[in-house]
PAGU-914258 format. One record per residue (C-alpha): residue in one letter; z, x, y. Coordinates in steps of 0.1 Angstrom, whole numbers, plus 5000, padded with zeros to 4 digits. Layout:
PAGU-914258
AZXY
...
END
This chain:
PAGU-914258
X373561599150
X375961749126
X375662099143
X377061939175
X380361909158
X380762239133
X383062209098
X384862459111
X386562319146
X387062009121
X389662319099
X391062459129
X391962049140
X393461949110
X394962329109
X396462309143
X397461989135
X400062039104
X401262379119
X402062329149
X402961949148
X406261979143
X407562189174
X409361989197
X411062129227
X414061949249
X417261789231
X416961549203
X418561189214
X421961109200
X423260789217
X426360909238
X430260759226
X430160429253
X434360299258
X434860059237
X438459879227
X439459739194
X439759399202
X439459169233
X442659189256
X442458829264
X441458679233
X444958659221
X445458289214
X442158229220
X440757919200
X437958059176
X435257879166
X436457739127
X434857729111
X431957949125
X429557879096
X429257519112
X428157649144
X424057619152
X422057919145
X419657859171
X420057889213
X423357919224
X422957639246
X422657419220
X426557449211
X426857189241
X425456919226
X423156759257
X419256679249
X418656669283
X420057099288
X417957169255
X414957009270
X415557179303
X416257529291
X413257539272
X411357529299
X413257839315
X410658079295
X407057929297
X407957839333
X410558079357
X408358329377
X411058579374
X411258609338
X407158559336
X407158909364
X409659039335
X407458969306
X404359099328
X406259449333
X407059459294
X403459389287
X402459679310
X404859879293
X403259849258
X399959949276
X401260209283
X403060369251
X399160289240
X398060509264
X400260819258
X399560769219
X396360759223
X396561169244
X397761229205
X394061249198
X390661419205
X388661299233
X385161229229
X382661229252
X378861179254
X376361239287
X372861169287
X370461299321
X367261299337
X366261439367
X363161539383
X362761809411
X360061969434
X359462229453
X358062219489
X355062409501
X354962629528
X352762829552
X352463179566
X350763359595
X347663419576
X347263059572
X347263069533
X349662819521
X350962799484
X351962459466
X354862389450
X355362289416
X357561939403
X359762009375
X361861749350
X364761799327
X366361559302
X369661609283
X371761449253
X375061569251
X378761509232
X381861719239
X385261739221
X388361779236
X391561819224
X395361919238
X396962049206
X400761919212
X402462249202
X405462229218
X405761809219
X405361769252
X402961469242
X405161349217
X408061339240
X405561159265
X405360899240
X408960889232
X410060829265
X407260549272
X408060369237
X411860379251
X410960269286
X408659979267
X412159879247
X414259829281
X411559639293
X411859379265
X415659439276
X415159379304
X412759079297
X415558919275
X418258989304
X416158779332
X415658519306
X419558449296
X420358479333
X417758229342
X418958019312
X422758069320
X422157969357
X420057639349
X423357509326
X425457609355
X423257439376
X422657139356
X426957119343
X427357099382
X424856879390
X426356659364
X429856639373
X428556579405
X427656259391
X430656119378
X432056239414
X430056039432
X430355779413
X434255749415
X433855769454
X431555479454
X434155279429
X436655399454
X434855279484
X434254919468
X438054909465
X438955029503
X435754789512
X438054479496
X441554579508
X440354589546
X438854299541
X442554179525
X444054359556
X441554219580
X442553819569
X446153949574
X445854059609
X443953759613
X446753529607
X448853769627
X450753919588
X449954279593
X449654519620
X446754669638
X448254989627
X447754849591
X443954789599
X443155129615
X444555279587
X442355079564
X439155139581
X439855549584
X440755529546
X437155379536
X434855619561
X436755939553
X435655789513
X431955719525
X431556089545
X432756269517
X430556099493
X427856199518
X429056539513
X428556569476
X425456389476
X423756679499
X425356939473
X423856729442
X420256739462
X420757129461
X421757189421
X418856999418
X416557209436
X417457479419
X417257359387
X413857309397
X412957629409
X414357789376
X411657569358
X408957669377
X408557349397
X408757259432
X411857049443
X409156789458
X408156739418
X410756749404
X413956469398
X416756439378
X418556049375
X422256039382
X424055979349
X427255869357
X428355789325
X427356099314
X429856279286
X430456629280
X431756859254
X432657209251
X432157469226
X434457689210
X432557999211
X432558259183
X433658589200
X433658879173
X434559229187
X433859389216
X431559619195
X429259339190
X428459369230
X426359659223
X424459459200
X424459109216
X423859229256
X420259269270
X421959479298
X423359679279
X420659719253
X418459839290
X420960079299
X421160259265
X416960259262
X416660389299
X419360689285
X416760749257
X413960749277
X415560989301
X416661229273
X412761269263
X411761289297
X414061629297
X411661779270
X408861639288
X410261859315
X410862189292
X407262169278
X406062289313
X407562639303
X405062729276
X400862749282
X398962419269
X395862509240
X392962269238
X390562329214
X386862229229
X383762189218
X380162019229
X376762039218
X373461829227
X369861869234
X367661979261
X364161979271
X361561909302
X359861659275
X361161349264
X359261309234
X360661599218
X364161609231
X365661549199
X363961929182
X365962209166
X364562449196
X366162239226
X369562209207
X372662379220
X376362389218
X379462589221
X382962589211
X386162729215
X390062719229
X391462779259
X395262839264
X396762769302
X399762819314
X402162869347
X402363259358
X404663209388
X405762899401
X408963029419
X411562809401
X409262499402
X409862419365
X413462519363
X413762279390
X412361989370
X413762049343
X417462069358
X416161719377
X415661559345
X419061689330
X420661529358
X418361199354
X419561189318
X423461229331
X423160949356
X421960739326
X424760809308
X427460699338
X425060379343
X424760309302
X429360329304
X429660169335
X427259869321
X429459859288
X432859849312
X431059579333
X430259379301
X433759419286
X435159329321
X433558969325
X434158879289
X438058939292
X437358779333
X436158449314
X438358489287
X441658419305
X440158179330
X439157989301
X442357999283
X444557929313
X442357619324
X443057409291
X446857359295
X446057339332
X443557039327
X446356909308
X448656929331
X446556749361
X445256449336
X448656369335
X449356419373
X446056199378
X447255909357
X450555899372
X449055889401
X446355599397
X450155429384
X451855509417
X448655369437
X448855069416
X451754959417
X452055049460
X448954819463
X451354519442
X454454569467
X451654529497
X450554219487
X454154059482
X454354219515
X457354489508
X456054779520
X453154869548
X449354969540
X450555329548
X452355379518
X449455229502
X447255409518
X448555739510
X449455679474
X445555539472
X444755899490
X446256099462
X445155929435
X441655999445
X442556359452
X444056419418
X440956259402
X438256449422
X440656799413
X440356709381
X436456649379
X435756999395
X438557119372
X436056979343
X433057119362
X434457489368
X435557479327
X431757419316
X430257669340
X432657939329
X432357829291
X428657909303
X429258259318
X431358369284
X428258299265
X426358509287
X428758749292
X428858769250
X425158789252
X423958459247
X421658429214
X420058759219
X420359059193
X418659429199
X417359379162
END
């Protein structure tokens, strides 16, 4: 069947191909200036990771040192619906940049037919009648089709899918280190939880003896009732706020399991009250670096690029499309000799379309997409500002927490000394369970402060690593 395809539209092809390849319409991207400082506002006195060299290489959760978050967070990505819709939507993405490439190139097409017809018979007044006749018809047939991209409207097609396919693995890696960063926020809570529980219950064992110290007292007629009430509000205002934190522990771990993929009925995590901790210094580098290290931000610049191609895209429509066609087959009311030099046929040739009048139709696009590409732009800034924003936000919370934890370890062991030494004057019997009572009270507060003062230093030690984009680099 070589005559179905001639040498010659094979030339013109290739011809088409090298001269008028190159033409692209619409602006060439150049990534726009995004505001950017020098340095980190915050990070003045901040305590750098020394040396860095010594730091793991791997997950950024595994700067914290805890088996049990590694095992956890692993799970975040074979497991959390959200990130596998993500991961779906980048994997529809690809398809499609496939797609568009593929409008790059001819389009070949084959058809093969039989039919049979008949015509009817019919009568007239002289009552002679004629018969019709049954006729068939069988074809082969290829055609060739090809847009020839002179102005780049198809290569801009691609461009702007291949950039839409890059935010989506942007956007793929931002669900994942949200999911990630929630789950250690989850689990750092769920975990000091723990330990506050746990110093309730040792709390509660010691109100549970002194009423029973108290109660043997008013017994013998040595303390007051006052004494006793006071005693008995003390250890069931203890018990209803361990209550309290219990619900709040049953919630972090739903949650936790929900960012696995698991239903909270399956899914359990013991209480480890003895559970220790440890905090990273984190390496920060320059603010730069956030346009290297932030899946957001990564999104935002690729949706800019996208949007820039989508312009040309747009200008394309001014100028006619060519496609170069061509088909060719057989035809013949016999099968057996369908395939005969007498029943072959074929044609070829271009065809050039394009918009006459469209009253302003295409200027109107075209401005759309100049303004599409603008709106990028604000979003692509704002997203850097944002970034830059939350990593100075965690920055001084972070710095002004150490000498504050400081500060209230000290004014929790003064007070466990106050308590003690109030619960020695009550039993030689030189002061009332009040004073006890409320020195015991504020002990427990400073200890509990000092435990959610642990608790909000881990989860925003987790939100800086986020906010610095986690382990994640647009290479």
């Amino acid at each position: 069947m070589n005559a179905l395809l001639p040498s010659r539209l094979c030339v013109a092809v290739l011809l088409a191909s090298s001269l008028l390849g190159g033409c692209m319409v619409g602006p060439d991207y150049h990534k726009p200036a995004a505001p950017m400082s020098t340095t980190f506002k915050e990070a003045q006195g901040w305590k750098a990771a020394s040396p860095q060299d010594e730091l793991p290489k791997g997950p950024w959760w595994e700067l914290y040192q805890d088996p049990q978050l590694n095992a956890l967070t692993a799970q975040v990505q074979l497991n959390n619906q959200n990130v596998a819709l993500y991961a779906a939507q980048y994997r529809q993405a690809l398809a499609l940049v496939r797609e568009s490439r593929a409008d790059l190139f001819p389009t070949l097409s084959g058809t093969a037919s039989s039919t049979r017809s008949e015509t009817g018979t019919g009568s007239s007044s002289s009552s002679t009648s004629s018969s019709g006749g049954v006729s068939k018809e069988h074809s082969a047939s290829l055609s060739l089709s090809w847009e020839a991209d002179i102005w780049g409207k198809l290569r801009r097609t691609v461009e702007e899918d291949r950039a839409s396919a890059q935010a989506s693995a942007a956007d793929l890696a931002n669900a994942t280190l949200s999911a990630q960063s929630s789950l250690a926020q989850d689990y750092f809570q769920l975990r000091i939880l723990d330990q506050r529980i746990a110093l309730y219950r040792e709390t509660i064992t010691g109100y549970e003896r002194y009423l029973q110290i108290i109660q043997n007292k008013y017994d013998e007629q040595i303390s007051s009732r006052a004494d006793l009430a006071t005693g008995k509000t003390q250890l069931q205002s203890a018990q209803a706020s361990m209550l309290d934190l219990q619900w709040q522990r049953a919630q972090y771990e739903h949650a936790i399991a929900l960012l696995i993929g698991k239903a909270p009925a399956d899914f359990a995590l013991a209480a480890d009250p003895g559970w220790k901790y440890h905090v990273p210094s984190i390496p920060l580098g320059v603010p730069s670096r956030l346009l290297e290290r932030r899946p957001d931000i990564a999104a935002a610049e690729r949706d800019m690029a996208a949007a820039n191609a989508a312009v040309g895209v747009a200008t394309a429509a001014y100028y006619p499309d060519l496609t170069l066609s061509a088909s060719g087959g057989y035809q013949s009311s016999t099968l057996s000799n369908l395939f005969s030099v007498p029943n072959r046929f074929w044609s070829i040739g271009p065809s050039l379309t394009g918009t006459l009048l469209d009253f302003g139709a295409t200027k109107a696009a075209v401005e759309q997409a100049r303004h599409a590409y603008d709106a990028k732009v604000a979003t692509y800034r704002q997203t850097v500002l944002t970034g830059l924003g939350e990593v100075e936000d965690y920055l001084v919370e972070l710095r002004t927490l150490e000498p504050e934890l400081e500060a209230r370890r000290n004014s929790a062991q003064s007070a466990e000394e106050s308590a003690s030494v109030s619960r020695d004057q009550y039993e030689a019997g030189v002061i009332d369970y009040l004073d006890v009572a409320t020195t015991q009270a504020t002990s427990l507060s400073e200890r509990q402060t000092l435990l959610s003062l642990v608790a909000t230093q881990l989860v925003t030690s987790v939100q800086l690593q986020a906010a610095l984009g986690g382990s994640w680099t647009g290479e």
